[in-house]
DOLUMMAR-354637 format. One record per atom (N, C-alpha, C): x, y, z; residue number from 1. Coordinates in Angstrom, 3 decimals, decimal comma. Atoms other than C-alpha are relative to their C-alpha. Layout:
// residues N
<atom c1="X" c2="Y" c3="Z" resi="NUM"/>
...
//
This chain:
// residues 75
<atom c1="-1,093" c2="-0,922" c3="0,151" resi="1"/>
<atom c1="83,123" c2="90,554" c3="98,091" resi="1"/>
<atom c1="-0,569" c2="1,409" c3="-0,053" resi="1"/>
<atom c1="0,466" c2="-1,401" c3="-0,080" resi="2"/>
<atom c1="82,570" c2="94,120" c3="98,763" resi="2"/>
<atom c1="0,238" c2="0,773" c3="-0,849" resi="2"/>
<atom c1="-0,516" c2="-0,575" c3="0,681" resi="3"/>
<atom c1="83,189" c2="96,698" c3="96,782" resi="3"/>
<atom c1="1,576" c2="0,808" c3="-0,239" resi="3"/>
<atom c1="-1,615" c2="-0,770" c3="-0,507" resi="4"/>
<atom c1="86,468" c2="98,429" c3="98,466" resi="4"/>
<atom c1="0,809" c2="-1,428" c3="-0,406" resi="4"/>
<atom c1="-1,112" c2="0,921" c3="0,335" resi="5"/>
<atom c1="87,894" c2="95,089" c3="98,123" resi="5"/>
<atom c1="0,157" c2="-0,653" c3="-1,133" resi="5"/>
<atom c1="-0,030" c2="0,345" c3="1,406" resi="6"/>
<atom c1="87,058" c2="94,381" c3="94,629" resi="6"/>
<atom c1="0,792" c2="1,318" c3="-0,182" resi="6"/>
<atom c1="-1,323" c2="-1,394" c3="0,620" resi="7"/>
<atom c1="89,129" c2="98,416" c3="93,941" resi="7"/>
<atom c1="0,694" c2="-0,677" c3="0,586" resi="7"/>
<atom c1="-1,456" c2="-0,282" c3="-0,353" resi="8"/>
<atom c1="91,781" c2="97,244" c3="96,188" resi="8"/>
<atom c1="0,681" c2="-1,368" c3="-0,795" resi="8"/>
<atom c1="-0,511" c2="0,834" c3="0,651" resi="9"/>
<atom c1="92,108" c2="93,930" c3="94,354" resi="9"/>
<atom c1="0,438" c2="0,173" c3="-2,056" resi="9"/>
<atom c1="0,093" c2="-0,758" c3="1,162" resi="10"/>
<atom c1="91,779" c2="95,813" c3="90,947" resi="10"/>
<atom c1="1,248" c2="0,699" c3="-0,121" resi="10"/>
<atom c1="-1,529" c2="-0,536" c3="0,262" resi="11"/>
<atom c1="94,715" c2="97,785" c3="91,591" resi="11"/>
<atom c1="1,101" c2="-0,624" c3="-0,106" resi="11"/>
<atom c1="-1,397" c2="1,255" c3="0,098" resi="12"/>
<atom c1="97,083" c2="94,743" c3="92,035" resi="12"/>
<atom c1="-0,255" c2="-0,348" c3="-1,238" resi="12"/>
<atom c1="-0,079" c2="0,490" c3="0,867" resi="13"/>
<atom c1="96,118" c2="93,896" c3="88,750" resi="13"/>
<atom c1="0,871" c2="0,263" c3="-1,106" resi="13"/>
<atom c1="-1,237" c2="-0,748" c3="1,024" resi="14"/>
<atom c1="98,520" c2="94,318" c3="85,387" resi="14"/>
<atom c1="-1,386" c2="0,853" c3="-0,823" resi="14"/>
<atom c1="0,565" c2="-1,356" c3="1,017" resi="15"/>
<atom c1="97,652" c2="96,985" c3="82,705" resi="15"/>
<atom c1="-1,187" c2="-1,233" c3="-0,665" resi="15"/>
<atom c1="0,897" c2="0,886" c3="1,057" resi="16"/>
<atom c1="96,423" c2="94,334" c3="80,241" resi="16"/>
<atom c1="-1,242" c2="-0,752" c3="0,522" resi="16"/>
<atom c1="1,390" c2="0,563" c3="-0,885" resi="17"/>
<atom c1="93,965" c2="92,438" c3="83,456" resi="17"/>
<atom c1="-1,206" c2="1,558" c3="-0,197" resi="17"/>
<atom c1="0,827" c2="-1,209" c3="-0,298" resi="18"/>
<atom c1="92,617" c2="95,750" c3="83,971" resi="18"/>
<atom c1="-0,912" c2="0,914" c3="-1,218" resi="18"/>
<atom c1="0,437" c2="-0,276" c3="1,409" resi="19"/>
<atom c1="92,002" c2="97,011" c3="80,141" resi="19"/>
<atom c1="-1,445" c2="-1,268" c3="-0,168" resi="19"/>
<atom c1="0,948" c2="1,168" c3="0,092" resi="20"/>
<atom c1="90,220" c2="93,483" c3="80,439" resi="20"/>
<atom c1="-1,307" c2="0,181" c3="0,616" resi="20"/>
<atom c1="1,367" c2="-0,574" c3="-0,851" resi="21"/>
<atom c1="87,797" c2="94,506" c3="82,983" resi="21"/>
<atom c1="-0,542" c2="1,484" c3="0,150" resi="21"/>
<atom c1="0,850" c2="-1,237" c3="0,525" resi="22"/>
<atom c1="87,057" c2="97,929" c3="81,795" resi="22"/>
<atom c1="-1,062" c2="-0,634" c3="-1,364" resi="22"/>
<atom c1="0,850" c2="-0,114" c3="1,131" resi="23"/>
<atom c1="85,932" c2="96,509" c3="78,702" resi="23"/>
<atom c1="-1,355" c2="-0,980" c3="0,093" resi="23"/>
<atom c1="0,990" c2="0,839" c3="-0,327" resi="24"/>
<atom c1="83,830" c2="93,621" c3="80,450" resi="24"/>
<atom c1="-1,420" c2="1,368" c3="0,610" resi="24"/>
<atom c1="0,658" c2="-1,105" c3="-0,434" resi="25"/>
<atom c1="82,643" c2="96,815" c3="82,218" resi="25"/>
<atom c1="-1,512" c2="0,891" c3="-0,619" resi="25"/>
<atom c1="0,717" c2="-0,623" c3="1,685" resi="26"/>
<atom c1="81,704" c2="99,204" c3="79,271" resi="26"/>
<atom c1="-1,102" c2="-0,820" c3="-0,512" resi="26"/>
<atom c1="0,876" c2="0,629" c3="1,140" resi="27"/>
<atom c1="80,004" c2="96,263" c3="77,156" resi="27"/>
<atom c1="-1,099" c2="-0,513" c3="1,095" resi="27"/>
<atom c1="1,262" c2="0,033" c3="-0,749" resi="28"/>
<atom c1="77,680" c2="95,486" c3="80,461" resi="28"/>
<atom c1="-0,760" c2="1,353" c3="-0,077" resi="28"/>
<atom c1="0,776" c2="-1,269" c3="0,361" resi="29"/>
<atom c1="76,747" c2="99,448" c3="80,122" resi="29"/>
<atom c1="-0,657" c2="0,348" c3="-1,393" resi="29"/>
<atom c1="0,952" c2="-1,033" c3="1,118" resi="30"/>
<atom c1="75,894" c2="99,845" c3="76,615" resi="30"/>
<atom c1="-1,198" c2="-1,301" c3="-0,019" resi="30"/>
<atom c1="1,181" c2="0,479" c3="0,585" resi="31"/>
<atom c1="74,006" c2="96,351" c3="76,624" resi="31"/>
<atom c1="-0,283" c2="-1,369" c3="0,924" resi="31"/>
<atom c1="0,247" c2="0,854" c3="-1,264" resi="32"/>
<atom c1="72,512" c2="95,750" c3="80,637" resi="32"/>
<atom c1="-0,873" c2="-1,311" c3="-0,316" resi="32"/>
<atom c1="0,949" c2="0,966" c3="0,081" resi="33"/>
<atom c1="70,225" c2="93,127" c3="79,310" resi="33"/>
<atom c1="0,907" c2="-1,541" c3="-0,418" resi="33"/>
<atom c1="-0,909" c2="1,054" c3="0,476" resi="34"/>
<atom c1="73,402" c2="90,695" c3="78,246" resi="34"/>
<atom c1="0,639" c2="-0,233" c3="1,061" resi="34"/>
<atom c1="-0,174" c2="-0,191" c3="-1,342" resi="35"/>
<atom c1="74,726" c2="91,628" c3="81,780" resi="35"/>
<atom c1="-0,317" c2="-0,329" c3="1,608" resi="35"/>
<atom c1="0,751" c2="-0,252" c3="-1,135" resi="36"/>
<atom c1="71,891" c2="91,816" c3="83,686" resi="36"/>
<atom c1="0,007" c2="-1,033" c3="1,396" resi="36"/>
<atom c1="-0,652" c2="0,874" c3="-0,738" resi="37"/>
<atom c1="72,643" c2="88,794" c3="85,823" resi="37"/>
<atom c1="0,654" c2="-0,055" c3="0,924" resi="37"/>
<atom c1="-1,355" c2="-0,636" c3="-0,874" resi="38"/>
<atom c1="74,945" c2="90,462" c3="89,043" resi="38"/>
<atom c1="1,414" c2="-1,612" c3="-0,146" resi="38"/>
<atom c1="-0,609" c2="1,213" c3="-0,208" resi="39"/>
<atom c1="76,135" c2="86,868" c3="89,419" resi="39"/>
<atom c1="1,051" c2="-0,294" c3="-1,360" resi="39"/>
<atom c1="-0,723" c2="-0,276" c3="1,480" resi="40"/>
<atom c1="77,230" c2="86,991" c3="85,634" resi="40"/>
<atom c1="1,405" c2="0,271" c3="-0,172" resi="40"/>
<atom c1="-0,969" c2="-1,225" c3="0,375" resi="41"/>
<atom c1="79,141" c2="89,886" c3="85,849" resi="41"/>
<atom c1="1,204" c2="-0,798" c3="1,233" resi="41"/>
<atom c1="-1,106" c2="0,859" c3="-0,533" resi="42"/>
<atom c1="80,925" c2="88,561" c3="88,957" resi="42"/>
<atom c1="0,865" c2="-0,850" c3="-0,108" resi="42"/>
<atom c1="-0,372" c2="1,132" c3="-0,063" resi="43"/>
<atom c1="81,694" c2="85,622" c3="88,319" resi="43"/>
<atom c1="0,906" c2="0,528" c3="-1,351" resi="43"/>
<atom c1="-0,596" c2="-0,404" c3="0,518" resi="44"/>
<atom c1="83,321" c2="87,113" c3="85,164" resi="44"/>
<atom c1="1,560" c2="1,050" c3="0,223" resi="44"/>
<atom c1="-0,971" c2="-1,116" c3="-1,242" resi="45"/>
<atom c1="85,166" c2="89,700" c3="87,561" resi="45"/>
<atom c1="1,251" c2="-0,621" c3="0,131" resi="45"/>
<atom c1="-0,535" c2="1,415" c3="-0,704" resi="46"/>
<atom c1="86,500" c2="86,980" c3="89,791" resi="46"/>
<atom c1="1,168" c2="-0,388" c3="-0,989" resi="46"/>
<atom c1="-0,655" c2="0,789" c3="0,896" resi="47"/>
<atom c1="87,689" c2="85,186" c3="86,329" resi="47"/>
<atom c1="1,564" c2="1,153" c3="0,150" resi="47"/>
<atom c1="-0,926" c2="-1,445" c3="0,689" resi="48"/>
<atom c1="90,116" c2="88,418" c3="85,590" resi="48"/>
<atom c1="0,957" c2="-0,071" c3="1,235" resi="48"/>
<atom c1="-0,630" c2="-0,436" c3="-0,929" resi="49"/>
<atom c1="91,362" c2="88,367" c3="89,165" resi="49"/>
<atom c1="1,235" c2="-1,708" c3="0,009" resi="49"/>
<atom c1="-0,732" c2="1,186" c3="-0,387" resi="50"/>
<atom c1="92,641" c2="84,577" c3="89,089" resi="50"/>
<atom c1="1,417" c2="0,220" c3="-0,758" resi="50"/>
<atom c1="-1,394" c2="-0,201" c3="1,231" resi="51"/>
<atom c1="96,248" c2="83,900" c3="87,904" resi="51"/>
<atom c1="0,438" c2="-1,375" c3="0,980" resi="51"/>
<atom c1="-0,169" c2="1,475" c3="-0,205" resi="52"/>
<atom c1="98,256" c2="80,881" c3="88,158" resi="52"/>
<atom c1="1,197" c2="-0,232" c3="1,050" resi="52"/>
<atom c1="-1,459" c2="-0,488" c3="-0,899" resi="53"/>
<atom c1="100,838" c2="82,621" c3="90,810" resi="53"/>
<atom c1="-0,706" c2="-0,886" c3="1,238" resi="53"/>
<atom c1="1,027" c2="0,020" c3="-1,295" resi="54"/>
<atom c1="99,990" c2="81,347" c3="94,142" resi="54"/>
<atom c1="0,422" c2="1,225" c3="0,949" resi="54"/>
<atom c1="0,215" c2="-1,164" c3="-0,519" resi="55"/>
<atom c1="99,100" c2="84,135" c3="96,678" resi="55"/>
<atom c1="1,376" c2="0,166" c3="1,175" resi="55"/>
<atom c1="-1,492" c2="-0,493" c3="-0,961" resi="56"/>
<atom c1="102,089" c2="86,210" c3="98,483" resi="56"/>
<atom c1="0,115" c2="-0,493" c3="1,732" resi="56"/>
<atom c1="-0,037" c2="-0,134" c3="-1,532" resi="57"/>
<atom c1="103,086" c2="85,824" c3="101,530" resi="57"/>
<atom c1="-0,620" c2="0,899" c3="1,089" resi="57"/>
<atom c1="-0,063" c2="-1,093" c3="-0,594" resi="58"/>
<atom c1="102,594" c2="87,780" c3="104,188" resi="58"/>
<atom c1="0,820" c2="1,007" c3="0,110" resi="58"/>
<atom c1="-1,104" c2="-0,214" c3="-0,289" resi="59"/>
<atom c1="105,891" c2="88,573" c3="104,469" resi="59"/>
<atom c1="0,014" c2="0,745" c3="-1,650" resi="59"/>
<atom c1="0,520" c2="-0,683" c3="1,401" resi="60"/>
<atom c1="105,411" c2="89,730" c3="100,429" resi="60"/>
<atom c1="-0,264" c2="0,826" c3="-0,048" resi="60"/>
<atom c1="0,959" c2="-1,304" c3="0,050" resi="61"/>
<atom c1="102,537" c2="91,821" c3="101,107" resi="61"/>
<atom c1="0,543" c2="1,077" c3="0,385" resi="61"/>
<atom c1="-0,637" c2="-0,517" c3="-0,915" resi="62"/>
<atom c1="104,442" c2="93,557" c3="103,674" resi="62"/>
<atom c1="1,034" c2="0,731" c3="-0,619" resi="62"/>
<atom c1="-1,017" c2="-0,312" c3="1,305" resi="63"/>
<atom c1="107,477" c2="94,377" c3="101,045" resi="63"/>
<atom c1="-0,961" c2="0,668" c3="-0,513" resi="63"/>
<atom c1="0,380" c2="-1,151" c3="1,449" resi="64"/>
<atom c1="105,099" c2="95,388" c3="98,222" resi="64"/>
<atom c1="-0,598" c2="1,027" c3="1,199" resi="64"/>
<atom c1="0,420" c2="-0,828" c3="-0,212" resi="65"/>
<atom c1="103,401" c2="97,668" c3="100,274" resi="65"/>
<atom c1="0,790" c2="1,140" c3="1,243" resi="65"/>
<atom c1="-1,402" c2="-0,717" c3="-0,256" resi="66"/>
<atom c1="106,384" c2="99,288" c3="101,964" resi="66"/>
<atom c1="0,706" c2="0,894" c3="-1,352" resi="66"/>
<atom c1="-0,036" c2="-0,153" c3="0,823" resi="67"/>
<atom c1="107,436" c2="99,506" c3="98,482" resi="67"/>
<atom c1="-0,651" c2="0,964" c3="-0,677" resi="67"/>
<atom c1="1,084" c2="-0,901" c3="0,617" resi="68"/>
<atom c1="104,407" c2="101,365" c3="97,373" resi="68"/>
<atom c1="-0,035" c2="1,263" c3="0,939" resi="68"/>
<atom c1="0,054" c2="-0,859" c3="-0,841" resi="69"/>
<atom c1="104,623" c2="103,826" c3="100,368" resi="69"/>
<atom c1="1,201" c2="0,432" c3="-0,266" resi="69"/>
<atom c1="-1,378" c2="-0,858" c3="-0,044" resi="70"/>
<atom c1="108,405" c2="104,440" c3="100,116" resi="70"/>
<atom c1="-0,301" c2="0,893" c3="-1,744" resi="70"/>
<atom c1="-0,241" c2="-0,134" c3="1,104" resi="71"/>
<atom c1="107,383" c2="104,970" c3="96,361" resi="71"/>
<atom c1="-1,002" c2="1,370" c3="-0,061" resi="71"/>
<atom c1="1,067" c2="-1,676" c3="0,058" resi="72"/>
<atom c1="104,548" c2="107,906" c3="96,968" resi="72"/>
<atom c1="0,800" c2="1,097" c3="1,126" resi="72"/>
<atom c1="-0,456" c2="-1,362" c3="-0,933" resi="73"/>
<atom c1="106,488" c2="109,626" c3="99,533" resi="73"/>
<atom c1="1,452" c2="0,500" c3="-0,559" resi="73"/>
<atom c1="-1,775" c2="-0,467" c3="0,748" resi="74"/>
<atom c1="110,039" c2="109,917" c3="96,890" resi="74"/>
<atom c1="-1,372" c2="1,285" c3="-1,394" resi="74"/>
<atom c1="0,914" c2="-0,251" c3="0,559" resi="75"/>
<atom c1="106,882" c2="111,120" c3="94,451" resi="75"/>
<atom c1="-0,715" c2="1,115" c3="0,048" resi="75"/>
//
């Protein structure tokens, strides 16, 4: 997983996922040696991103992000 697509999957997330993975974040910065592991941290990532929805449609995606465009250009 790249990095652009770990932000763009980050942003679909709720407030409370996201609070979640700042703080997984943070506590790998003050203490890299509990961290240090990339695979670790990922795989922790990953965890944050799952949910028990199954994934949109296409036809979904297509909506929310119509949605999100009609919503920055009233904005």
């Amino acid at each position: 997983m790249s990095v652009k697509e770990l932000q763009t999957q980050v942003l679909d997330l709720s407030v409370s996922d996201r609070m979640a993975l700042v703080q997984v974040v943070v506590q790998s910065l003050r203490d890299p040696h509990q961290c240090s592991d990339r695979r670790t941290l990922v795989h922790k990532m990953k965890g944050l991103l799952r949910t028990a929805q199954p994934a949109p449609t296409d036809a979904q995606v297509a909506d929310m992000l119509n949605q999100r465009q009609m919503e920055r250009t009233l904005t």
